[in-house]
Every structure is written in C-alpha cells, then in structure tokens.
C-alpha positions as CSV (number, residue, x, y, z in Angstrom):
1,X,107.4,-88.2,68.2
2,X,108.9,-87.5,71.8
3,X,106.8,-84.9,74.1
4,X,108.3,-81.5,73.6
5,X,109.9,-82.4,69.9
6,X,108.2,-80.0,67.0
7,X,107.8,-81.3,63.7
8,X,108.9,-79.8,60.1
9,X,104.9,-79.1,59.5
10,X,104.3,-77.6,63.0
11,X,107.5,-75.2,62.5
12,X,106.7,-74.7,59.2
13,X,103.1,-73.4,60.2
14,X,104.8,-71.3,62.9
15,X,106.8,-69.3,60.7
16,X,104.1,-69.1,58.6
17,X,101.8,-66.9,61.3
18,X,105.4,-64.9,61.7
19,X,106.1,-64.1,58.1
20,X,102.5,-63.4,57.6
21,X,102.3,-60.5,59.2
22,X,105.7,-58.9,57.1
23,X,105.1,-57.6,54.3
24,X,106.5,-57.6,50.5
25,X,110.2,-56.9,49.8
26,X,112.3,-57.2,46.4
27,X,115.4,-59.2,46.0
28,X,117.6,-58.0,43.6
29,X,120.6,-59.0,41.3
30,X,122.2,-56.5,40.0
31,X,123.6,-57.8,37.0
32,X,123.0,-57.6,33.5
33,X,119.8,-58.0,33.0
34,X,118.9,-57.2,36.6
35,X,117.3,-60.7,38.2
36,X,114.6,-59.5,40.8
37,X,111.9,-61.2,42.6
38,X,109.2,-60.2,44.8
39,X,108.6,-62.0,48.1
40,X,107.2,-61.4,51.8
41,X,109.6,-60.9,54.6
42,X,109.9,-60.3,57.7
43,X,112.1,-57.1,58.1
44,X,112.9,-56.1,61.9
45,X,116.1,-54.5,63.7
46,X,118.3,-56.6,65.8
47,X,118.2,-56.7,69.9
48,X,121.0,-54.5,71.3
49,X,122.4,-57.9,72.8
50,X,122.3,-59.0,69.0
51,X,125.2,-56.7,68.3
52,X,128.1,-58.3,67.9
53,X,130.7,-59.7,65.8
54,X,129.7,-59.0,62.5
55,X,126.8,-57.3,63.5
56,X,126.2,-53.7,64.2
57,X,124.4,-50.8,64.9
58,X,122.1,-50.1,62.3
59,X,121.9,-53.4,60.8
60,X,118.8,-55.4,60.0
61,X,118.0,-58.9,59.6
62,X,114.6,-60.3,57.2
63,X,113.1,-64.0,57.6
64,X,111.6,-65.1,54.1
65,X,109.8,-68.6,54.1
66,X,112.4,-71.3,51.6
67,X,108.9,-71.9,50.2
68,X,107.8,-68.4,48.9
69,X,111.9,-68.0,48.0
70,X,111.7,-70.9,45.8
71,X,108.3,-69.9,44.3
72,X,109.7,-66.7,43.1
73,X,112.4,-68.3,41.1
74,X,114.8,-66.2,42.0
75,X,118.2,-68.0,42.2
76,X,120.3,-68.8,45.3
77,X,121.0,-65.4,47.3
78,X,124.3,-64.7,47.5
79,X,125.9,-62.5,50.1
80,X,127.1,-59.1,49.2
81,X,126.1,-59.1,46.0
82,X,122.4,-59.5,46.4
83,X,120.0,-56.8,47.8
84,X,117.0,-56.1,49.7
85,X,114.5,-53.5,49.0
86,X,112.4,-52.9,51.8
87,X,109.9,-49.7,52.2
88,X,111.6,-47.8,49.8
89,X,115.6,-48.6,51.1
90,X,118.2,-50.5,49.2
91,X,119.9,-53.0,51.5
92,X,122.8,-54.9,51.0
93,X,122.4,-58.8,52.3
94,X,125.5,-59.5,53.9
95,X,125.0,-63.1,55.2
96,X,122.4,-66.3,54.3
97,X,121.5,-68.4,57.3
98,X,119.7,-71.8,56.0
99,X,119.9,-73.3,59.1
100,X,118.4,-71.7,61.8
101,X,115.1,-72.0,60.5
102,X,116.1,-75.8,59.5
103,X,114.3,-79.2,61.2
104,X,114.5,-82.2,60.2
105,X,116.7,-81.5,57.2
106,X,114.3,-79.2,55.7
107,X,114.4,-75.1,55.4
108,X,111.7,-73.8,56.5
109,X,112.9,-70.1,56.3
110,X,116.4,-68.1,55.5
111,X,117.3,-65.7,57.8
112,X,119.3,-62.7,56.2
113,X,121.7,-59.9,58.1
114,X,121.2,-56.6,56.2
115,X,123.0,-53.6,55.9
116,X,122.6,-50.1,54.3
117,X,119.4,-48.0,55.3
C-alpha cells in the first residue's frame, strides 16, 4: 500500500472510535407492522458552511457503522419514508449517503441528512 493510502480495516477502525462515542437511536418503518431497529449513531448538527442546497437550518445528519446497520436486520433505509428517533425526537431521514464512508468498495458507514426536531 502507497505511503499516505488508508485501508478498509484502518477506516473501518476509525469510524469505529467515532460512532463509539454516539449513542443508541431507533430506525423506524412506519408501516404495517411497524419495522424498527435499534442501532448506535452518531447524531450531530451540521457546520453553518454545511448549509446549503438541500440542507438547512435545523437539520441534522447521523453516521451509523454498515456493520451494526446490517446486524440489526433492518432493511435498506429509504429516504423520506424511514425515521430516526434520537433522545426522544422523531426525525425524518431525508437522504442515504453509502459512499462517503466507502473505501475500497466497501461501506464502512451511512451517513443520513435528517429533518424534523
């Protein structure tokens, strides 16, 4: 591996510390019956440089590790239908990025843009 270049464990591990400290959130389907899952997250505001496009004021964004996502069964998220509970709020997830947190053709984490609390 070239000097400078991460691999897929060393990010991995990374996000690993950074999730670690988040805490544990509740994805939720609302449909009949209700598909929920419990997972740890990351949940923070975004930058005021951050707000743009379809971004705004008041929106949040949550980093779950692909792993613990795929451990909790709960099916692919889907944008505006899926929520986010988070310390007692109800968010709406409004957008999936799988490829941010991606190296080497792996997710390593999905980043979500939240709305609603």
């Amino acid at each position: 591996m070239a000097a400078g270049m991460i691999d897929a464990a060393d990010f991995a591990s990374d996000m690993e510390d950074m999730i670690g400290v988040g805490e544990a959130v509740t994805l939720q389907r609302p449909s009949i019956p209700p598909i929920t899952a419990t997972v740890r997250a990351r949940v923070m505001g975004y930058k005021p440089s951050d707000i743009v496009g379809a971004i705004v004021q008041g929106d949040r964004q949550a980093i779950i590790l692909a792993a613990d996502l795929a451990a909790s069964g709960f099916p692919q998220i889907m944008p505006n239908r899926d929520r986010l509970i988070w310390n007692g709020k109800t968010l709406v997830i409004k957008s999936v990025d799988d490829a941010t947190a991606r190296i080497a053709g792996e997710t390593i984490a999905v980043k979500l843009q939240l709305s609603g609390a």
